[in-house]
ZADO-1210 file (C-alpha; in nm, 4 decimals, padded with zeros to 6 digits):
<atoms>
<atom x="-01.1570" y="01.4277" z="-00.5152" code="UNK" pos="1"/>
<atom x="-01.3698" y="01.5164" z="-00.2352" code="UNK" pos="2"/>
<atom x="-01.3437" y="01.3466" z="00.0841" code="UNK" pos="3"/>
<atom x="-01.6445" y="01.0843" z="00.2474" code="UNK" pos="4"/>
<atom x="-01.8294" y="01.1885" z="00.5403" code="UNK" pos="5"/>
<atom x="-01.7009" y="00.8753" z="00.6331" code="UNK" pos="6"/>
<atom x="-01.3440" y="00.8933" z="00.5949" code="UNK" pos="7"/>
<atom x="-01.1576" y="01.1920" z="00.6998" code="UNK" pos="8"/>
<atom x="-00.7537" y="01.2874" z="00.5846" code="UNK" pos="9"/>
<atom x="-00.5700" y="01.4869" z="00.8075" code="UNK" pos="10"/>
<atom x="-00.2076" y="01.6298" z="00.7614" code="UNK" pos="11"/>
<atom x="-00.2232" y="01.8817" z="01.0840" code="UNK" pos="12"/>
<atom x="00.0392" y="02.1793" z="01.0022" code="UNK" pos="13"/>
<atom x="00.1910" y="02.0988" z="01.3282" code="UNK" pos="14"/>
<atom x="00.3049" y="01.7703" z="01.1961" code="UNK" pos="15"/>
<atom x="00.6400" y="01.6881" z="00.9224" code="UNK" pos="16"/>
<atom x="00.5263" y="01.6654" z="00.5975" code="UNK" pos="17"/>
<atom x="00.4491" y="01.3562" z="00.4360" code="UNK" pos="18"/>
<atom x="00.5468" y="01.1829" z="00.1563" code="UNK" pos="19"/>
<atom x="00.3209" y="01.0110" z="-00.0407" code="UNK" pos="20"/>
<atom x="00.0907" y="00.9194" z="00.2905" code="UNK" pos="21"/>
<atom x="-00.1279" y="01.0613" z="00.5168" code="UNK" pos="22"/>
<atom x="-00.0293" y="01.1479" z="00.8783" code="UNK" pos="23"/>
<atom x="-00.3635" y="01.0951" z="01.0243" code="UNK" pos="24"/>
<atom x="-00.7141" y="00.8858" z="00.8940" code="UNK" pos="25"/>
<atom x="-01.0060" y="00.9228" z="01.0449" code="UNK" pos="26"/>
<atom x="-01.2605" y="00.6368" z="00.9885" code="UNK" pos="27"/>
<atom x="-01.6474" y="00.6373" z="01.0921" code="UNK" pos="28"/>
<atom x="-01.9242" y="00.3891" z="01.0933" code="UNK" pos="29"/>
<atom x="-01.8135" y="00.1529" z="00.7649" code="UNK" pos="30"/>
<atom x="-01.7153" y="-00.1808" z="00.7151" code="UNK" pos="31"/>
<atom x="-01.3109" y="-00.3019" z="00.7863" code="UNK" pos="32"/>
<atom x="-01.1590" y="-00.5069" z="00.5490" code="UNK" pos="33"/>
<atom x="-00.8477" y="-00.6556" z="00.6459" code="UNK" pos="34"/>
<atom x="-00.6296" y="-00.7920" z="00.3099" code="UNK" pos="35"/>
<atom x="-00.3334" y="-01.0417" z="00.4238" code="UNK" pos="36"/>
<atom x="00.0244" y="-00.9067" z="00.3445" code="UNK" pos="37"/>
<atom x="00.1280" y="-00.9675" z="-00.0091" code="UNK" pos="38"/>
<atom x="00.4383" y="-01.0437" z="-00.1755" code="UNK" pos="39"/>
<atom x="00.5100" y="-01.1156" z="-00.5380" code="UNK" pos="40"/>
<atom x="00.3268" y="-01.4100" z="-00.6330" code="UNK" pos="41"/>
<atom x="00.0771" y="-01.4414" z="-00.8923" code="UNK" pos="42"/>
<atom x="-00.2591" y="-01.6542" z="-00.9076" code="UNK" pos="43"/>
<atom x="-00.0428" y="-01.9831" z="-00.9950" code="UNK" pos="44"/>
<atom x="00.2016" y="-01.8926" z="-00.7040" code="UNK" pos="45"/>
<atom x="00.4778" y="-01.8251" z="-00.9254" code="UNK" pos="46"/>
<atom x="00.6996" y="-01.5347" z="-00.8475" code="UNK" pos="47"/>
<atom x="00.7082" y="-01.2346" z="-01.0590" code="UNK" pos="48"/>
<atom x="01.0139" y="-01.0148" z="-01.1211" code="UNK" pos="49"/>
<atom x="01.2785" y="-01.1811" z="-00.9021" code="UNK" pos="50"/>
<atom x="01.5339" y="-00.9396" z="-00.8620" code="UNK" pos="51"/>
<atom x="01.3471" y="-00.6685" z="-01.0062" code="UNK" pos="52"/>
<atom x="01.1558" y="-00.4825" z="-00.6969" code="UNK" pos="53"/>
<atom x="00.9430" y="-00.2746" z="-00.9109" code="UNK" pos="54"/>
<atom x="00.7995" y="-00.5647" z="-01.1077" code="UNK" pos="55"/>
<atom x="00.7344" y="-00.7309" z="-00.7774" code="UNK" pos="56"/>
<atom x="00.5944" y="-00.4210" z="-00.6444" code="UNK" pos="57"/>
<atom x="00.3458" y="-00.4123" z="-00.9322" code="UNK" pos="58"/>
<atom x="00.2808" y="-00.7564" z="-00.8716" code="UNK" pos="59"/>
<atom x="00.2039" y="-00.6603" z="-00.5337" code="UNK" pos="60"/>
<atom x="-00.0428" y="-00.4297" z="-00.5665" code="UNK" pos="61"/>
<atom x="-00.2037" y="-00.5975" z="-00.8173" code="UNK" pos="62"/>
<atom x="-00.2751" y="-00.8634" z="-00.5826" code="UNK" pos="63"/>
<atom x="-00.4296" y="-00.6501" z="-00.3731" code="UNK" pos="64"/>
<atom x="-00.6493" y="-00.4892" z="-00.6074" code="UNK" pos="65"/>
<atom x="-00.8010" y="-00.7854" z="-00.7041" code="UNK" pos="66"/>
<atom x="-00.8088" y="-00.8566" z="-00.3210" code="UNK" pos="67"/>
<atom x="-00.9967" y="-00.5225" z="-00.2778" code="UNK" pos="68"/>
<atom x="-01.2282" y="-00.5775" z="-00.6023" code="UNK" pos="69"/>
<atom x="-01.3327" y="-00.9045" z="-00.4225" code="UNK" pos="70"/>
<atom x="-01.4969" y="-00.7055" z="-00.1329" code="UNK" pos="71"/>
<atom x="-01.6191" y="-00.4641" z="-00.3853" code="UNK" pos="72"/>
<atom x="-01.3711" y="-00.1920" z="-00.3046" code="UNK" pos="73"/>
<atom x="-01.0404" y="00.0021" z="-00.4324" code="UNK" pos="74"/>
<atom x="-00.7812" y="00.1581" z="-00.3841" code="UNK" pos="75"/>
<atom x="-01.0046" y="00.4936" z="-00.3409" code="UNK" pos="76"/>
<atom x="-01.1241" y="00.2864" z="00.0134" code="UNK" pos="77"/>
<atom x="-00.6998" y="00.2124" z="00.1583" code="UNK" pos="78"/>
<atom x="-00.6368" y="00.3693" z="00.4918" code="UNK" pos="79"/>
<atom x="-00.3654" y="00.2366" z="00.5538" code="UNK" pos="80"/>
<atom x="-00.0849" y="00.0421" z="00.4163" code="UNK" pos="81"/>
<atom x="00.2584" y="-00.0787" z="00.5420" code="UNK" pos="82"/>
<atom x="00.5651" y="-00.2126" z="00.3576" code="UNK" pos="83"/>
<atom x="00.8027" y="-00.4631" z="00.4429" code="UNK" pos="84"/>
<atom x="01.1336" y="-00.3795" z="00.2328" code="UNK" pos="85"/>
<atom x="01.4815" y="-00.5978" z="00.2590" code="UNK" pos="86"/>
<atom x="01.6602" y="-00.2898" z="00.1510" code="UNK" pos="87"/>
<atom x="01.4503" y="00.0512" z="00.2417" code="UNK" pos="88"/>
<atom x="01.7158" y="00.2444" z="00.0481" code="UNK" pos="89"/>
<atom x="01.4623" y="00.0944" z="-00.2570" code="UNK" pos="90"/>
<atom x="01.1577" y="00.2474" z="-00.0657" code="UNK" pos="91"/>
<atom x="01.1157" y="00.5487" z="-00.4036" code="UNK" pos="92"/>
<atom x="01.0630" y="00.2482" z="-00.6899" code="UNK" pos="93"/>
<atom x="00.7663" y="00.0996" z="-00.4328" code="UNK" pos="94"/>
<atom x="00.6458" y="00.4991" z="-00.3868" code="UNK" pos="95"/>
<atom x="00.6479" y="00.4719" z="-00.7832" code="UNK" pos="96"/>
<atom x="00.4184" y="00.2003" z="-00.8130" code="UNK" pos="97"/>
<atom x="00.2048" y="00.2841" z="-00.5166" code="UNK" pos="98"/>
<atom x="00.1477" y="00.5943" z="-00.6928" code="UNK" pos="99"/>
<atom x="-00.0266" y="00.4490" z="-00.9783" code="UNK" pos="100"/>
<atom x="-00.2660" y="00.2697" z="-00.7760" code="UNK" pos="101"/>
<atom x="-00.3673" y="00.4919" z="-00.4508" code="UNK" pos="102"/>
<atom x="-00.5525" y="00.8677" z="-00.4326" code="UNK" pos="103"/>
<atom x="-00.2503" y="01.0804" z="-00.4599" code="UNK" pos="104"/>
<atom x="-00.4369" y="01.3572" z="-00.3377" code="UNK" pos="105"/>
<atom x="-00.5779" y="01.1533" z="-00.0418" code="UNK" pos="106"/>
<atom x="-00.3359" y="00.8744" z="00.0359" code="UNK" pos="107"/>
<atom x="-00.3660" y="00.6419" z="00.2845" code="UNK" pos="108"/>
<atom x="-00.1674" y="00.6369" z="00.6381" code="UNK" pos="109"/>
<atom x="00.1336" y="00.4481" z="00.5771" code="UNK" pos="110"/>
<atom x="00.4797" y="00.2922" z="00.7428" code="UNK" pos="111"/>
<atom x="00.7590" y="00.1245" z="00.5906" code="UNK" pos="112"/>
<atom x="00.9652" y="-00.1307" z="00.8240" code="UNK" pos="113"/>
<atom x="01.3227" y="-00.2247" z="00.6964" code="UNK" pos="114"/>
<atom x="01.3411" y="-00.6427" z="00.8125" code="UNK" pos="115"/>
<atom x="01.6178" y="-00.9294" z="00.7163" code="UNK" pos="116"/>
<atom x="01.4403" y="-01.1286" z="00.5003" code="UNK" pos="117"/>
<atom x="01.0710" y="-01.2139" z="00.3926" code="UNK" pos="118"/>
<atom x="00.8533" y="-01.5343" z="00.4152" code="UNK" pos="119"/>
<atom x="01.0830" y="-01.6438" z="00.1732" code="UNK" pos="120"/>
<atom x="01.4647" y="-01.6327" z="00.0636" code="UNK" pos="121"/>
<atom x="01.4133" y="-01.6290" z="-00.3451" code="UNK" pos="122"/>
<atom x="01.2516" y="-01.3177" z="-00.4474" code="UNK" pos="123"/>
</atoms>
């Protein structure tokens, strides 16, 4: 996919490699949209998949594509995204599910933070 004049992906060979993001992501003259951190709700607020992080995960990112197709955007227009895990051991079955939603071949900048516990305690 070629890249926007507007938005530039850069993984400089004098960087580590990446996996699955983008080390650097340049952004001129366009529109921010910021989308509130997610978790695994749906519409009625009822929480999908507990106990089962991919389901959540899908949940997830489903929110936020209808979160991005409210701005008229997608995932084609993500930056950047960052991931709050309980257990970061599980980080691969959220890289699963990201995949099938970002620009593999562009990805957005990313970071993954490992904290002790979410908004809430039943997921």
């Amino acid at each position: 996919m070629e890249q926007s004049k507007q938005v530039k992906f850069i993984n400089p060979e004098t960087m580590p490699g990446t996996f699955g993001y983008t080390n650097v992501v340049e952004v001129r003259n366009v529109r921010t949209i910021y989308v509130s951190g997610q978790v695994a709700l749906n519409k009625d607020g009822q929480v999908i998949g507990t106990g089962d992080l991919a389901s959540q995960t899908k949940q997830v990112f489903e929110n936020i594509k209808h979160a991005l197709e409210a701005a008229q955007l997608s995932f084609n227009d993500v930056v950047k995204l960052t991931f709050f895990l309980t257990d970061i051991s599980q980080m691969q079955v959220v890289r699963n599910i990201r995949d099938r939603y970002v620009n593999t071949l562009n990805p957005p900048a990313s970071s993954a933070v490992e904290v002790r516990k979410l908004i809430r305690d039943v997921w």
